[in-house]
Structure formats: structure tokens, C-alpha cells
C-alpha positions as CSV (number, residue, x, y, z in Angstrom):
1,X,11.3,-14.9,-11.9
2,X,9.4,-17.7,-13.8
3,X,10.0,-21.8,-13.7
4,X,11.8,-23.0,-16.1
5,X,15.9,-23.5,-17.2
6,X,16.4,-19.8,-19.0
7,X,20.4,-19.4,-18.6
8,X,20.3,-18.8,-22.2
9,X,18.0,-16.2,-22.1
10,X,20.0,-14.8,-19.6
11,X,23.6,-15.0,-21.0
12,X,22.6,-13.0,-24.3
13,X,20.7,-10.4,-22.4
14,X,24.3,-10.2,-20.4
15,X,26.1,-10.2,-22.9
16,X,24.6,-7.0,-24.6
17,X,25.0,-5.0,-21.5
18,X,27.9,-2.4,-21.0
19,X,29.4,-4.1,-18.2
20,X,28.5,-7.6,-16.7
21,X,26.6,-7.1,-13.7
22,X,28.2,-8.3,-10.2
23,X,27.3,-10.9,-8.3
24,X,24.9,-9.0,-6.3
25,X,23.4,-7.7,-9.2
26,X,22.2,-10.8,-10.9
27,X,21.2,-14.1,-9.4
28,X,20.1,-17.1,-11.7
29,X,18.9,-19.9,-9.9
30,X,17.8,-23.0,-12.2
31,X,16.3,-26.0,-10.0
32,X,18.0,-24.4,-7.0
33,X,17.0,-25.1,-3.6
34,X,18.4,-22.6,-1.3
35,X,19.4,-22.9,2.2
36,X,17.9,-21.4,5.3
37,X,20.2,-18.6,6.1
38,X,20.6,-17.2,2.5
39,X,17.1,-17.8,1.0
40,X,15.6,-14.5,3.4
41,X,18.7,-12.4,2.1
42,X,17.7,-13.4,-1.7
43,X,14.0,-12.8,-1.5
44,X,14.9,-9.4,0.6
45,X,17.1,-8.7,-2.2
46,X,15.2,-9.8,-5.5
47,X,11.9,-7.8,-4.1
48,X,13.2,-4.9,-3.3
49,X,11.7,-5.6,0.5
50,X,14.3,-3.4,2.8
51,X,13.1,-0.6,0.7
52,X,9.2,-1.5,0.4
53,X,9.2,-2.2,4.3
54,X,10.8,1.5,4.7
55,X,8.1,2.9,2.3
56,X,5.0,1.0,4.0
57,X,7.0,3.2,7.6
58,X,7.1,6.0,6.2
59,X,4.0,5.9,5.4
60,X,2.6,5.0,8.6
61,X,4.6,7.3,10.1
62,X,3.1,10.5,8.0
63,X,-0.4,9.3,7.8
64,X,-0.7,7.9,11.7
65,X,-1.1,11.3,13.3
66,X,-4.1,12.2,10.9
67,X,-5.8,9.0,11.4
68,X,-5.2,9.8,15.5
69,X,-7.1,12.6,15.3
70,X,-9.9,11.8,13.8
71,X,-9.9,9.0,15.8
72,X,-10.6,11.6,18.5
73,X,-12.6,13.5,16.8
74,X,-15.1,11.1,16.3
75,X,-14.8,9.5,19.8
76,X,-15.7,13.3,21.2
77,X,-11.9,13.3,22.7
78,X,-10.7,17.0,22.0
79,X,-7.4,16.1,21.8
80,X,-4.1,18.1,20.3
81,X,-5.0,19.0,17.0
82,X,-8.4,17.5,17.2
83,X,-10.0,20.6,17.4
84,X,-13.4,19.2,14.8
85,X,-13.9,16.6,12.9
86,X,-12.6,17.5,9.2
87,X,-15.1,19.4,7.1
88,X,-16.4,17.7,3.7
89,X,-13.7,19.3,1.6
90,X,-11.2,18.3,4.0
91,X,-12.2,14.4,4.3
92,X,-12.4,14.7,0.3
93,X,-9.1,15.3,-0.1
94,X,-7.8,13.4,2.6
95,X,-9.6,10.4,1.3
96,X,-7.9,11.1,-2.3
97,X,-4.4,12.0,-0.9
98,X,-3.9,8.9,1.0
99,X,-5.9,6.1,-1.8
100,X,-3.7,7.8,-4.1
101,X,-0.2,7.1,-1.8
102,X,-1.9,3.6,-0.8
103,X,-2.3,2.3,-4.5
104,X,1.5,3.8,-5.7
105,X,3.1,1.3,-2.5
106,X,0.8,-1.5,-3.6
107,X,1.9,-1.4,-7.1
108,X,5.6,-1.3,-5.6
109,X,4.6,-4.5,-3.5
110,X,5.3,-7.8,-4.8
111,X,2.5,-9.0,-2.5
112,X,4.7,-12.0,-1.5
113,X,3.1,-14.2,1.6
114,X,3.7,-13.2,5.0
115,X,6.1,-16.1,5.3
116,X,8.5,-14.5,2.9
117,X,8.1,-11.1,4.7
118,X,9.3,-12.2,7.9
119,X,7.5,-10.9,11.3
120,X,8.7,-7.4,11.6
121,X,7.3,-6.2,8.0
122,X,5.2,-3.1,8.6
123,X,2.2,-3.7,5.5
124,X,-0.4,-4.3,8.5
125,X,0.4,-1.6,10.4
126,X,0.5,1.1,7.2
127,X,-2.6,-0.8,6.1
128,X,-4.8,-0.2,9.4
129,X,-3.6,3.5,9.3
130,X,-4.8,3.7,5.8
131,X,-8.1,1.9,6.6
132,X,-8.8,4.5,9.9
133,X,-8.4,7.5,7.4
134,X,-10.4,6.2,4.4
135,X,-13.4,4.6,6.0
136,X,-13.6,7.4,8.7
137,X,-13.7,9.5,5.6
138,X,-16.5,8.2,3.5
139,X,-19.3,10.0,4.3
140,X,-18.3,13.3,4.3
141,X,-16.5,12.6,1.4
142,X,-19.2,11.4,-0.9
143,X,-21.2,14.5,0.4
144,X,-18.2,17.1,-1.4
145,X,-18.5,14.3,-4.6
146,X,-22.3,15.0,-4.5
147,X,-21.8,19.2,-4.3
148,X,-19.1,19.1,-6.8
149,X,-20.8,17.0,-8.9
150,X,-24.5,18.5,-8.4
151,X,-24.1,21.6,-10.9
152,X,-22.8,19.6,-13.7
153,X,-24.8,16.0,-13.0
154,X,-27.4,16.3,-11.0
155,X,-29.1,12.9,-12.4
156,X,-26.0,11.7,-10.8
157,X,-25.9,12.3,-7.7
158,X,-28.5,10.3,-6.2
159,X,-26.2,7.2,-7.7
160,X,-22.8,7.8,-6.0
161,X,-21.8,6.3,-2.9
162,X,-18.8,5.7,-0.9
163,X,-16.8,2.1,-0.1
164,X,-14.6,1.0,3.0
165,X,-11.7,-1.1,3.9
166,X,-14.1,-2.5,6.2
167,X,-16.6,-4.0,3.7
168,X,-13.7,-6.2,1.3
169,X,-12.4,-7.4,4.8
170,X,-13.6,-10.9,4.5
171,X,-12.0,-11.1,0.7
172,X,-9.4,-13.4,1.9
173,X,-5.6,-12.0,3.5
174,X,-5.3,-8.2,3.2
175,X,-1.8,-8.9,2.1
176,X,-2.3,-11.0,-1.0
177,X,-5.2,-9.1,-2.2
């Protein structure tokens, strides 16, 4: 997508293709003002959002029961499979898994506003999962940085330190940035 009249552009790129794309393949608007009922159906379709929203579940949906139990955890609550709170090695790799998930689905996302997304679109709820994990994570964490680190660095040690979801919270929407 970018402003501007491009059906040129467009036609030769067509034209070297194997087979002209179908209708629901391609869509060139050019000062087009679409209407209520098909302009939702376009974005959906352009972004990729069906897919993106089934991503952002899925991962909810995998992540959720980790972030619910150290949710207990920390709250004392002994609940199923709350048995401790994760050990240093444990919250390291946690807190890598799940940054390293989180920053593949925001690449994917388009980062359209919420407007566009429509009301059901799950980025909040994937994002508070992944907020519970990370941040609950931090300390212990940065402690396995600081052993693993500690035999080849030592000078470094004393400089690393740990961030949270929590602390970029006032950077504006958590959707557009």
C-alpha cells in the first residue's frame, strides 16, 4: 500500500507473472473510498488479520497456563502445577522462549489501529500473557545472566540488569508501539 496512482506499476508487474492473479488475489484501489460493509473484509484480507488474530490465540492459549502458575506461585497459592516458583535457569529460558515468540508475531503484525482490528482481536489479551511471564521473570532471570556470564565477564556483571513490560507502559498504545 502507498498513496499515489501506481496502475502502471501494477499492470507490468502482472503482466510478468505466470498466470494473472484472481480477483481475490489482487486489489488496486486508486482514490477509492470504500464502503462500510466491504472496507473490514479488505483490510482483513490485505493484512493477513484472520491469520494474525489466530496466531496472537494461539499464543495466548500456549503461554496462559505458564503465566497462571506463576501467578500462583508468587501469590503463595499452591495451585496445580504450581508446585515453586521457577528456579533461575527455568525463568531464563522462559523469559527467552516467549520474547523470542513475542517479537516473531509482532514482526507479522501490521500494527494497524484498533479501529481497523475490530473489537474481538486478541493482541491485548496475548500481550498481557506475555507481559505476566516476562516481568514476573526478570529477576531471577538476570541472576542466571549474571552466573553465566560471571566466569567469562566478571567486570560485567555488576552492569546487567533486567526490563519490564511494566516500565514502557506509559509509551503511548501498546498496539502501535
Amino acid at each position: 500500500m502507498r498513496p499515489g496512482d501506481h496502475r502502471a506499476e501494477v499492470e507490468a508487474m502482472v503482466a510478468e507473472l505466470p498466470a494473472a492473479p484472481t480477483e481475490d488475489q489482487l486489489t488496486v484501489f486508486v482514490g477509492a473510498r470504500l464502503s462500510e460493509q466491504e472496507g473490514p473484509r479488505i483490510v482483513r484480507d490485505a493484512f493477513g488479520l484472520d491469520e494474525l488474530a489466530a496466531a496472537y490465540r494461539r499464543f495466548a492459549e500456549e503461554w496462559e497456563p505458564v503465566a497462571q502458575r506463576l501467578r500462583d506461585a508468587a501469590s503463595g497459592r499452591r495451585g496445580r502445577g504450581a508446585a515453586s516458583v521457577v528456579d533461575e535457569n527455568e525463568a531464563l529460558r522462559l523469559r527467552t522462549s516467549i520474547m523470542r515468540e513475542w517479537r516473531e508475531l509482532r514482526h507479522a503484525d501490521p500494527m494497524l489501529p484498533q479501529e481497523l482490528l475490530g473489537s474481538g482481536f486478541p493482541f491485548e489479551r496475548a500481550l498481557s500473557v506475555c507481559a505476566a511471564i516476562y516481568d514476573s521473570t526478570g529477576a531471577a532471570a538476570e541472576a542466571a545472566f549474571r552466573r553465566i556470564l560471571a566466569p567469562h565477564a566478571p567486570e560485567l556483571t555488576s552492569s546487567t540488569s533486567h526490563h519490564t513490560f511494566a516500565a514502557y507502559a506509559g509509551e503511548g498504545s501498546a498496539h502501535t508501539r
